[in-house]
C-alpha positions in Angstrom: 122.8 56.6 147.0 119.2 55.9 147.6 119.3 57.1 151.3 120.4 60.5 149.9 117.8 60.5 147.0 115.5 59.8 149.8 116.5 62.9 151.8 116.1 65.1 148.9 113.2 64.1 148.3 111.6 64.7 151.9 113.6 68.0 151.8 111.7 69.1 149.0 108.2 67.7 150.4 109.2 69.4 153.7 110.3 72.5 151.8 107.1 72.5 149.2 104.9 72.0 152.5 106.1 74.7 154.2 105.7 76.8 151.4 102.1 76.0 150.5 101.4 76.7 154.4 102.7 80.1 154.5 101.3 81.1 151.2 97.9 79.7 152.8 98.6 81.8 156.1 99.2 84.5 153.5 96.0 84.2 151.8 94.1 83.6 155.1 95.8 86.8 156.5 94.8 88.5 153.4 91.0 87.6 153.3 90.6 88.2 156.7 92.1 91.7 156.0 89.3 92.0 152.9 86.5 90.9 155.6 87.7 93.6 158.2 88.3 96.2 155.7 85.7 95.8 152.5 85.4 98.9 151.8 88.9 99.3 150.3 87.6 96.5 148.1 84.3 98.1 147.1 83.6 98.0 143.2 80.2 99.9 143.1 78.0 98.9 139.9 76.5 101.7 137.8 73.6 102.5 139.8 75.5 102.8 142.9 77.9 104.7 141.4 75.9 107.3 139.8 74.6 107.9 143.8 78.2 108.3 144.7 79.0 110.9 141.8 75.5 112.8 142.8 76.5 113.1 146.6 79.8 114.3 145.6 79.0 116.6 143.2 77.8 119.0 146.3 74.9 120.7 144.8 72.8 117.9 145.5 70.9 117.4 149.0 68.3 115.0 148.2 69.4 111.8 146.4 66.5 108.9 145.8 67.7 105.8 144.4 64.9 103.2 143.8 65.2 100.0 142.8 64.1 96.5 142.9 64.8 94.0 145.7 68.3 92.8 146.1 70.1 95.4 144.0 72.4 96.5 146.9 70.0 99.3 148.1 70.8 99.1 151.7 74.3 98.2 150.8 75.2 101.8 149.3 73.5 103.6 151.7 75.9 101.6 154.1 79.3 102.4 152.8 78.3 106.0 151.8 77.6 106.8 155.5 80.7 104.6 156.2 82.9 106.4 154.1 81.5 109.9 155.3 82.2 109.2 158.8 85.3 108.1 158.0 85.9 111.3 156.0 87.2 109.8 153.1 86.4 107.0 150.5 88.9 103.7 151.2 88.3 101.7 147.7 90.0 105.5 145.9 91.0 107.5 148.6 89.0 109.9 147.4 88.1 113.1 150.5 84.6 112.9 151.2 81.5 116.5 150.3 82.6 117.1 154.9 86.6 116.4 154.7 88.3 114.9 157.3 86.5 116.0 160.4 83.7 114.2 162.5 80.4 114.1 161.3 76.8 112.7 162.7 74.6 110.8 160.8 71.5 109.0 161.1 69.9 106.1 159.6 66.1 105.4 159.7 64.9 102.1 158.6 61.4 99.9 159.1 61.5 98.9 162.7 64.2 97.2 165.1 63.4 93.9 164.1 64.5 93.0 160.7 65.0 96.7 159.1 68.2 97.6 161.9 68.6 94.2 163.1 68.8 92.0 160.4 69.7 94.7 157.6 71.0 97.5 158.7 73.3 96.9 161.5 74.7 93.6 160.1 75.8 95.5 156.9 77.5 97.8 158.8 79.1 95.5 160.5 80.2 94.3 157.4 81.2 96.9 155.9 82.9 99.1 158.8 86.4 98.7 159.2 87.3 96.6 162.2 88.1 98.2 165.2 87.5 101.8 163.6 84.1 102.3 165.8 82.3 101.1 169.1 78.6 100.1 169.2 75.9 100.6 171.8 73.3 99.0 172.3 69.6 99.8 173.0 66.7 98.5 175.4 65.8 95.9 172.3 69.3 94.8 172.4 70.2 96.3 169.0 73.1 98.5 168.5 71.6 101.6 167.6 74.9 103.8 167.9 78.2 103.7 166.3 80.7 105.9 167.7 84.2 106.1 165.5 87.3 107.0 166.8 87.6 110.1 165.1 84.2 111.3 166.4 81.9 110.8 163.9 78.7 109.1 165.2 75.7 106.8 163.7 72.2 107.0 165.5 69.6 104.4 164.0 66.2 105.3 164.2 63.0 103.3 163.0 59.0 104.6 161.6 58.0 103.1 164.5 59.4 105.5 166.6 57.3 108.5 167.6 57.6 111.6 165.4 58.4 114.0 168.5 61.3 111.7 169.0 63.4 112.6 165.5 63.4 116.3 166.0 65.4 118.4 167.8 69.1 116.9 166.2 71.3 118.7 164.7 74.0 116.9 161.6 74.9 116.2 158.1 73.5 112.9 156.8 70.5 111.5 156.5 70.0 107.6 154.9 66.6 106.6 154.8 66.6 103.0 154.0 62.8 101.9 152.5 59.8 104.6 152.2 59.1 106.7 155.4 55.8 108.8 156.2 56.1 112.6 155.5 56.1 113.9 159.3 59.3 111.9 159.8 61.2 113.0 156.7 60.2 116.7 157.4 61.6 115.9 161.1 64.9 114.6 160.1 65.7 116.8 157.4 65.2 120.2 159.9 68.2 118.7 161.7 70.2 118.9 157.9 70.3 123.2 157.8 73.1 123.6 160.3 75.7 121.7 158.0 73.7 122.0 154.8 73.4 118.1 154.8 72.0 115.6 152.4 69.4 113.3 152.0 69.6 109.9 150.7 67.0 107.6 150.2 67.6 103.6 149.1 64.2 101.9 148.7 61.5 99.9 146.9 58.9 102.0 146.2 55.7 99.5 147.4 54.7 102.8 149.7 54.6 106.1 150.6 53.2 108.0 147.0 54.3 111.3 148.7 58.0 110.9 147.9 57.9 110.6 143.9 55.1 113.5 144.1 56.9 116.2 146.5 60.7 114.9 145.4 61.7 113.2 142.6 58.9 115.3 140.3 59.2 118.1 141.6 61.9 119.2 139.1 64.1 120.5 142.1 67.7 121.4 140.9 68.7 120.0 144.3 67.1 117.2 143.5 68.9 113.8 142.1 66.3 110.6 141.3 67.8 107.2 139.9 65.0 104.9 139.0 63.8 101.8 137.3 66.7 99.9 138.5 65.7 96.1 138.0 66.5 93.1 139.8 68.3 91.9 136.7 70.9 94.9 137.1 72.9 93.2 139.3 75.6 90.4 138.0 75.7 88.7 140.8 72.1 87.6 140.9 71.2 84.3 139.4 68.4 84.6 136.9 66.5 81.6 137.4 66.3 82.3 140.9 64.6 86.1 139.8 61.8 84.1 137.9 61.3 81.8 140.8 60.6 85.2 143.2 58.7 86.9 140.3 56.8 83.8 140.1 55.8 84.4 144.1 54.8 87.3 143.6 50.6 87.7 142.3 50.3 91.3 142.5 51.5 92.7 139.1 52.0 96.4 140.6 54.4 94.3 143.2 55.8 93.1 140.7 56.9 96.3 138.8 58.2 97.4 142.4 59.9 94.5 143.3 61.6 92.9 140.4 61.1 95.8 137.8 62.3 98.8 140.0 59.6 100.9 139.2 56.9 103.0 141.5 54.1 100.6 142.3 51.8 103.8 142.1 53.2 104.3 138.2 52.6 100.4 137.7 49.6 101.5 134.5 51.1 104.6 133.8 50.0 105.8 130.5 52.7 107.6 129.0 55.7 105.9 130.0 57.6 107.3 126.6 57.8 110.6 128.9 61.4 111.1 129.9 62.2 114.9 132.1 65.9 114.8 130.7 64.4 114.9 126.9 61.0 116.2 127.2 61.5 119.3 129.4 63.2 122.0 127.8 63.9 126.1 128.8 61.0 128.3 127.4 61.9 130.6 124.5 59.7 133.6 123.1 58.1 132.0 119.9 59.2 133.6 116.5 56.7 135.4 114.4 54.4 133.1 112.6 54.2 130.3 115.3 50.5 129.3 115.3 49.3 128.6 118.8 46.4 127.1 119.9 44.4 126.6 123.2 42.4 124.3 124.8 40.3 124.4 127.7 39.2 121.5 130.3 36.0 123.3 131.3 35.1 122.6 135.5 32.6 123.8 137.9 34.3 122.7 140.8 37.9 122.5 140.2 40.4 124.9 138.6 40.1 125.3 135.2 42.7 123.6 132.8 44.0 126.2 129.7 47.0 124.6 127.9 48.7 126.7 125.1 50.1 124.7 122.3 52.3 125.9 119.9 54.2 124.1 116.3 57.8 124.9 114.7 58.4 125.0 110.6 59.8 121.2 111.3 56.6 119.8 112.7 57.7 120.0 116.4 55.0 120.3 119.1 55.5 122.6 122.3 53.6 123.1 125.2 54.4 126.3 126.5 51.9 127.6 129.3 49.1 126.7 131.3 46.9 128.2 133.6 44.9 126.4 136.3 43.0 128.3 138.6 39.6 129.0 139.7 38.2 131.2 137.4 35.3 132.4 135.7 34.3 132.1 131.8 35.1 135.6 131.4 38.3 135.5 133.3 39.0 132.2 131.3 38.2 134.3 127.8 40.5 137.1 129.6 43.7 135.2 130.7 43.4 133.9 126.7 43.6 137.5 125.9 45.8 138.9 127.9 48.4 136.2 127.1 47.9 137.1 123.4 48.7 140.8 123.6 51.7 140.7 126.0 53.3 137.8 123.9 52.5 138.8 120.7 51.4 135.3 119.8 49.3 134.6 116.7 46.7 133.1 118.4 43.4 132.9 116.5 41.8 129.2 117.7 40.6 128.0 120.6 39.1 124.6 122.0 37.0 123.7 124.4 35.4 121.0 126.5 31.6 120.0 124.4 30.3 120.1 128.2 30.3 123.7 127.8 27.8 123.9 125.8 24.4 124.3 128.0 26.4 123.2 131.5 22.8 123.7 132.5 24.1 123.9 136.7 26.5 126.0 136.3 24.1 128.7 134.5 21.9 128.2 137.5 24.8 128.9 139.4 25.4 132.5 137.7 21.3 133.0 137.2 21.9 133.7 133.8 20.8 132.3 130.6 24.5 132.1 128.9 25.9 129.0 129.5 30.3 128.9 129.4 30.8 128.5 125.7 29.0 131.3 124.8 30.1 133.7 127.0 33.6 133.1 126.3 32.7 132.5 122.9 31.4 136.1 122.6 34.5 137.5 124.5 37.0 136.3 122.2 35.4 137.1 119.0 36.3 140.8 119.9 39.9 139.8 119.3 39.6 137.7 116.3 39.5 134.5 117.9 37.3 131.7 117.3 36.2 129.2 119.5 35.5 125.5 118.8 33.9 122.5 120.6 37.1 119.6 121.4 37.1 116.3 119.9 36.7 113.3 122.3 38.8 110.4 120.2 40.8 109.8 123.5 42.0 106.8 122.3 43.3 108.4 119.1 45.0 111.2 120.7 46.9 109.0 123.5 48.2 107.5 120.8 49.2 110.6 119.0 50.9 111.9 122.4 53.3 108.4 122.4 54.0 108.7 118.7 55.1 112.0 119.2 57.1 111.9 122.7 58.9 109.0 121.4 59.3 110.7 117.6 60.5 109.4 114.1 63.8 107.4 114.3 63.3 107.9 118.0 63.6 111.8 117.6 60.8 113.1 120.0 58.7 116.2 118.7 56.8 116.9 121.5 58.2 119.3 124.3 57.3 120.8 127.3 58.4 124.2 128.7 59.7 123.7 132.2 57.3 126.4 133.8 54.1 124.1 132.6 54.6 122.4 136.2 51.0 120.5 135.8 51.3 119.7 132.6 54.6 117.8 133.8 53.0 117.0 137.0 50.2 114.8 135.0 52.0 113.2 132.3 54.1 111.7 135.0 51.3 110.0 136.8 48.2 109.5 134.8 47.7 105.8 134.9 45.4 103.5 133.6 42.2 102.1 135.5 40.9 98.6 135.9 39.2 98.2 132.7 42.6 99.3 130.8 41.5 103.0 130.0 43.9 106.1 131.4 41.8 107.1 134.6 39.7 109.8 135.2 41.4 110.1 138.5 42.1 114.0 139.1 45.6 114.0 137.1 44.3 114.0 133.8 42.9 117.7 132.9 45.8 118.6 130.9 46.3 115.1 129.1 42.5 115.6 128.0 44.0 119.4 126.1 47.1 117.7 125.4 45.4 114.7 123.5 43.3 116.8 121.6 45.4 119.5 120.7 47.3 117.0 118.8 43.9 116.2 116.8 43.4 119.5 115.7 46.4 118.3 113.3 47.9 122.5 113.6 50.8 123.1 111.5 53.0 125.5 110.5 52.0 127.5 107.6 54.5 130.2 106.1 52.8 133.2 104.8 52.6 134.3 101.6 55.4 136.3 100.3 54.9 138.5 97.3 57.5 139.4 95.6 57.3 142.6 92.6 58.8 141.4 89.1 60.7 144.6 88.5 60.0 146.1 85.6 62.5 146.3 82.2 62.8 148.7 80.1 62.4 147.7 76.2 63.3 150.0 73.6 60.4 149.8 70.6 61.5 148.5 67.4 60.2 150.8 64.9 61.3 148.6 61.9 
């Protein structure tokens, strides 16, 4: 009786043991099938995803996603450019912006070393499925080419490479993984017209200024920017370890690029309540009654900066058109003018710079005895405009400019037309200097109108209206 409870009870052990080994074989089998093939397993995290939805959308060739360090940067640009080569995405089985036919592609990162050797090659390693592609390798003994089975290639290029050496290709994508100098973007795009590719670009932006200036502000429909992604954004980073890296870290601009996410060039900007999707609205032709107001930034050597202001019945504040060119008083007092009579604006006030008054070189300059304010002073008199010296309480009317962009109940009231392109141009990159004041640095013209516009305190008045009693007819008593 025992020997047979015995038995049993090996069988079972026997039994349980060879069921625990094939559901291990099974699970081995199954991660080794996840490691070969991730990108079925790909969960993308909001930021990544928003790049995915922006490249597929079609209508938009130049995607910029910057970030801080260790937010999976390199990582998207890896299985997009997987996924397009493959010609369709594995985690939804979604058909990829080219279909299903081969594509080329090229990837530009830092230099051989650790940009394509340590980031970029590994991940696509990673990420690739197995035996999809073959890999050859270069004179550094990295693999600089990936060549799929259904044709699709990857070249890998670095900024160390000479400029003459990018042109001259011809294909359909473009990842550029970490800021790249101008001459080498330009190059590499060229090759984009044939197929009407796309641009992507994953990076921390420590360098290259040019990129946020010529692409992601330049308002470009074309255009798709994803910012200020933090360090933080990512679940699977461990917070403590953040703070020890921030800790390592003594510049603070690095620091806004690294951990924050943000453009070390922007690190002290001034007016970081400015946001394009809210701010930046379609011009419309102001109804009667609208009060606007301009302000000059008077220069002798640089383009002169008109602003034109305007305010609704509900208190809202619009900026809606500027001038900056090199131009004379009188062509200053005419452009104010002209602007007047073909828009039918009820513009009556103007402001100017106080160095107008007596800008004693510029007179000599002109070998007259007028100096700006008066000869523009005197020209707009003739249309029943007055002219007025502009307030200096900087500090006041930065101030003014947040309260307003950011609005009561967070409800902006201040606006900008979208064809004011250095009004928008300025607000998004005046920064502060060393002593803790907004700079003087050549991107401020229009903030110095701007801010004083809003201390001129211009509201909307509704005339007048008068209104006849009509008259009643009473019989006279005669009793």
């Amino acid at each position: 009786m025992e020997n047979d409870l015995e038995k049993k009870l090996k069988s079972l052990e026997a039994e349980f043991e060879k069921q625990t080994r094939k559901e291990y074989e099974l699970q081995l089998k199954l991660k080794q099938y996840k490691d070969r093939n991730k990108l079925e397993f790909f969960e993308p995290l909001w930021y990544q995803q928003r790049v995915i939805e922006a490249i597929n959308s079609n209508n938009k060739k130049i995607i910029v996603m910057v970030g801080g360090n260790r937010i999976g940067k390199s990582t998207i640009g890896v299985v997009v450019v997987g996924s397009l080569c493959l010609g369709y995405q594995p985690w939804d089985k979604k058909e990829t912006i080219f279909g299903n036919k081969p594509i080329r592609v090229r990837i530009m990162t830092t230099d051989w070393e650790k940009g394509a050797g340590e980031v970029i090659v590994p991940k696509l390693i990673e990420w690739l499925p197995y035996g999809s592609y073959e890999t050859k390798k270069n004179n550094v003994g990295v693999e600089s080419n990936f060549k799929f089975k259904n044709g699709s290639t990857i070249e890998i290029l670095t900024h160390k490479q000479e400029t003459r050496q990018m042109e001259g290709w011809s294909g359909h994508f473009l990842l550029l993984d970490e800021p790249c100098a101008k001459d080498k973007y330009i190059a590499n795009k060229r090759g984009l017209i044939d197929f009407k590719g796309v641009v992507l670009f994953t990076m921390t932006a420590l360098s290259e200024p040019w990129i946020l200036d010529d692409i992601v502000l330049c308002t470009d429909k074309e255009v798709f920017a994803i910012g200020d992604i933090a360090m933080d954004e990512n679940p699977y980073l461990d917070k403590q370890s953040i703070e020890e890296f921030k800790r390592s870290l003594k510049d603070e601009d690095e620091i806004v690029a690294r951990i924050k996410g943000g453009w070390r060039i922007l690190a002290g900007r001034v007016l970081k309540e400015f946001n394009a999707d809210t701010h930046i609205i379609k011009p419309f032709k102001l109804p009667f009654g609208y009060p606007v107001v301009v302000m000059i930034d008077l220069h002798l050597n640089k383009p002169q900066a008109i602003g034109f202001y305007t305010v609704d019945r509900m208190g809202r504040q619009f900026v809606i058109d500027e001038v900056w060119e090199n131009i004379s008083p009188e062509e200053i007092a005419d452009a104010i003018i002209r602007r007047k009579r073909q828009n039918l604006w009820d513009l009556k006030t103007v402001f100017i710079d106080p160095l107008s008054k007596g800008d004693s070189q510029f007179m000599k300059n002109r070998f007259d005895v007028e100096d700006s304010f008066s000869i523009i002073k005197n020209l707009l008199q003739k249309e029943d405009i007055t002219l007025f010296v502009a307030s200096k309480d900087k500090e006041s009317g930065v101030r003014n400019i947040k309260n307003f962009l950011m609005g009561m109940n967070n409800i902006p009231s201040l606006f900008f037309f979208e064809t004011c392109k250095r009004h928008i141009h300025e607000i998004m990159r005046w920064v502060y200097d060393e002593d803790g004041k907004p700079s003087k640095s050549g991107d401020d013209h229009f903030m110095e109108n701007l801010y004083r516009f809003t201390l001129t305190g211009t509201r909307f008045i509704e005339e007048p209206v008068i209104i006849e009693k009509d008259f009643v007819y009473e019989p006279f008593n005669y009793i």
